[in-house]
N, C-alpha and C positions, 0 to 999 in steps of 0.2 A: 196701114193694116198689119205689114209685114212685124212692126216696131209694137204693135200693141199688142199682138200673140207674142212674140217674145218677153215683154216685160209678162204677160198672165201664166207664163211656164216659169218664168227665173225670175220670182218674185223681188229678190235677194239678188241684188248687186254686190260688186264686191265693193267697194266705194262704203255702203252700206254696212256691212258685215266690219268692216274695218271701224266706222264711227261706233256700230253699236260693241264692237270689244274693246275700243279701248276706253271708251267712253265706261263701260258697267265696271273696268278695271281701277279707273282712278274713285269713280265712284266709290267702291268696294276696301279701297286704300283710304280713301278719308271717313267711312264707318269705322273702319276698326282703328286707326291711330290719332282719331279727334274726335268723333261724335260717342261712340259707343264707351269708351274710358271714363269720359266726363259726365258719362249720361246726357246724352244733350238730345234730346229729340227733332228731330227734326222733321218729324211727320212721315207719312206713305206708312208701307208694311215694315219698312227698316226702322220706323217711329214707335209702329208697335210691337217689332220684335224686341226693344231696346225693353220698354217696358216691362212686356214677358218676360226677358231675361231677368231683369229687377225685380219681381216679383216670384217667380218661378224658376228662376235660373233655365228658363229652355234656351238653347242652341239657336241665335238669331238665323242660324241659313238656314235650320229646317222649316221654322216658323215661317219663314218669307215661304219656303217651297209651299207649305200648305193653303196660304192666304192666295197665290197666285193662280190655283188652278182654275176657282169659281169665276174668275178676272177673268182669264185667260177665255172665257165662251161669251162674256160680256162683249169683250174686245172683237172676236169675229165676228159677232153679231152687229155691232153697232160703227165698228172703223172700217171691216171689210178684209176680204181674205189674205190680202197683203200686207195689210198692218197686224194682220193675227200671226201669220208668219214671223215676222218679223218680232214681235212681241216674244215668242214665244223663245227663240234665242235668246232676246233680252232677260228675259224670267227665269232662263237655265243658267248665265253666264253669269250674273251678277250677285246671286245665291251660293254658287259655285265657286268664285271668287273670294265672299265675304266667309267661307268656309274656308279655305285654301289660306286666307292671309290673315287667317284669326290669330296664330303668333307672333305677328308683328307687336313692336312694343308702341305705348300710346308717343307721339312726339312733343306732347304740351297735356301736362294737368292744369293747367289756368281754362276756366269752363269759357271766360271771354275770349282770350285768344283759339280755343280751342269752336267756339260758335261762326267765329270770323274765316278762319281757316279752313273749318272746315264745312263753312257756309258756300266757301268760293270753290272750293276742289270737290265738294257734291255739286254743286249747280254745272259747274266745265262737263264733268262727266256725264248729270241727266243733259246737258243741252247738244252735248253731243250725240245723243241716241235719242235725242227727239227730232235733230235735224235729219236724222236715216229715217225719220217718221215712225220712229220704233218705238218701241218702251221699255222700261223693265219689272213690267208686270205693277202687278201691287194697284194703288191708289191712283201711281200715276195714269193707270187707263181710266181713271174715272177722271181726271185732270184731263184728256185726250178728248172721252167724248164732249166733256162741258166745251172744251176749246172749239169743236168742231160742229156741235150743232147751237151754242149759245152764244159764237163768236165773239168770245171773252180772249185776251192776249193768255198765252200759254202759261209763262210765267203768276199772270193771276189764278188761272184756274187748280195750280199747284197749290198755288197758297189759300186757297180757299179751303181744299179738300184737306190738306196737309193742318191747317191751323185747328181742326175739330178734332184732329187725331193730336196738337198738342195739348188741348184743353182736358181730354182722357189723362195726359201724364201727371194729371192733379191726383189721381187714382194713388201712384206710385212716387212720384216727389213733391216738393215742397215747390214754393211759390217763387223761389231765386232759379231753380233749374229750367223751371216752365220758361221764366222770362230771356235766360239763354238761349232757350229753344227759339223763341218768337224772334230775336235777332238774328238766330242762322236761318232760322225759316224765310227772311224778311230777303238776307243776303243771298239765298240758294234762286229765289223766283228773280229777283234784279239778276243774279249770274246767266240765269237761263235766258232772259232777255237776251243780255246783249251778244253770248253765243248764236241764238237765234237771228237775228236783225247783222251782226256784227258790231265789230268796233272800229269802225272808220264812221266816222258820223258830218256831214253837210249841211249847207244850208241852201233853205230855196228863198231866192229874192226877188222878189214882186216890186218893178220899178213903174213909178206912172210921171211923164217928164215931157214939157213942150219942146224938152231938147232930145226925144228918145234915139235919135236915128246918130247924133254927136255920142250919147253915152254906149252905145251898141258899139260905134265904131274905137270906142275907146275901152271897153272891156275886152275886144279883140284881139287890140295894139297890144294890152299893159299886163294881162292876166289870159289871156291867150284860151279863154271859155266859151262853148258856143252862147248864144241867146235866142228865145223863142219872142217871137209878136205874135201879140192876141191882139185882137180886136175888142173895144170896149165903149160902152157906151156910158156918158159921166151922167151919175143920177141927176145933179142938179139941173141941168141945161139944156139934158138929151142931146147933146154933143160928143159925136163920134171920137173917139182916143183911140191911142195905141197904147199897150201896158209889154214892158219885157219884163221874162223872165230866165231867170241865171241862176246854176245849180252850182255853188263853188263846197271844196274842201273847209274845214272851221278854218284852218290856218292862214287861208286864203280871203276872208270874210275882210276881214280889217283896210287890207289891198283895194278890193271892192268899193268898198264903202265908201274910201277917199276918191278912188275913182270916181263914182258916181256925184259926190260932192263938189268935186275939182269941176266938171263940167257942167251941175245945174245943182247948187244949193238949196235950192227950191223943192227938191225932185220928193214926191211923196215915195216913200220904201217902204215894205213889209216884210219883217223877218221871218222865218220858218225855218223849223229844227226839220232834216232830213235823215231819218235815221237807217235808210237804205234804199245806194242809188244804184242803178243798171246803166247802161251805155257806152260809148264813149267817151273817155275821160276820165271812168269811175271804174267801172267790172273790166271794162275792154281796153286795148291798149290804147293810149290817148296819142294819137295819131292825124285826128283831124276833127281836132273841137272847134278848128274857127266856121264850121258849118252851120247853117241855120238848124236847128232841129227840127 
């Protein structure tokens, strides 16, 4: 109880505060010396500010300021009074930024290298102010709520909202700038994935084996991973089995494999991609993986 009135008075960690500024900073650094030079849209209110500008020469950080406020009551209304908080930092800091660093010079006029580039240094920055569960205002709250009540991956839900707003830059360019945009767009939600999930990525192996208690004792020996037994019943027979399961590193997978091979050639496996793991071994110091789980 104590922990949960503390977090509803200091919405705002500092943990938090630190991903959502520097996260709106690198953001804010690849609008203006890769997206906004080349014209590259890349969707949200910084899509349409690019636009604007193109068209009206308006001030992309003012234009963000003005798109954000009508957001900004969606967002406490539908994420909740902590993510409006938080939002709402995001929405000042990131406008604020893209104002402050509008002198910088562009680093690439090549619109592909400039799509790439600045695909992966937008996506770093929103993935880190989504991992504060924050935003920065604009579209991406509408990218939040789909993520949160339509339980679509974040990353897609960017690109959904974000590709209506490149289909608009037909308004204001030609059909070669549109299709840079749809590759940085493509590269920004992939970037925000893997900030999100990370990059250490696993596998999970599903071993079914008359030998399973020799391969257990030999994933211990050789690769030093815990394993779990299930209990399983084989469809054809209704014959009680035992199935392990073993969560290794990719690099570690090959090691495995032979293992499992070396002691029953026979042995049915199933591969799965793990694309984040908690425990021991993985988040925790690996200190006593030869435990059963």
């Amino acid at each position: 109880m104590k922990k949960k009135i503390k977090k509803d008075h200091f919405p705002l960690q500092v943990i938090d505060i630190i991903f959502i500024v520097v996260g709106s900073f690198i953001a804010a650094v690849s609008f203006n010396v890769f997206l906004l030079p080349n014209l590259i849209v890349s969707g949200g209110v910084s899509g349409i500010s690019t636009i604007l500008h193109r068209l009206f020469e308006w001030d992309p950080s003012l234009v963000q300021f003005a798109f954000n406020i009508p957001l900004l009551a969606l967002c406490f209304i539908a994420l909740g009074k902590e993510a409006g908080f938080k939002t709402i930092l995001g929405s000042l800091i990131l406008p604020g930024f893209i104002g402050m660093l509008s002198s910088l010079e562009p680093w690439t006029m090549n619109p592909l290298l400039a799509a790439l580039f600045g695909g992966i240094t937008t996506g770093i920055g929103l993935g880190l102010v989504f991992k504060a569960k924050a935003s920065t205002g604009g579209t991406s709250i509408i990218a939040q709520v789909i993520h949160v009540y339509l339980k679509l991956p974040l990353g897609t839900s960017v690109a959904l909202i974000d590709g209506l707003v490149i289909l608009a830059a037909l308004i204001a360019f030609d059909g070669e700038i549109v299709m840079f945009s749809i590759i940085s767009l493509f590269v920004i939600s992939r970037t925000i994935d893997m900030i999100q999930v990370g990059f250490n990525r696993s596998k999970n192996v599903m071993v079914i084996s008359e030998a399973a208690s020799e391969i257990k004792t030999a994933i211990y020996q050789n690769i030093n991973r815990g394993v779990t037994n299930l209990s399983i019943t084989g469809g054809y027979g209704n014959h009680a089995k035992e199935m392990l399961m073993c969560v290794v590193d990719e690099q570690e997978f090959t090691y495995l494999r032979e293992t499992i091979l070396e002691v029953d050639p026979d042995a049915f496996v199933v591969v799965m991609s793990a694309s984040e793991v908690w425990g021991k071994g993985f988040t925790l110091a690996k200190d006593s993986t030869t435990e059963n789980l």
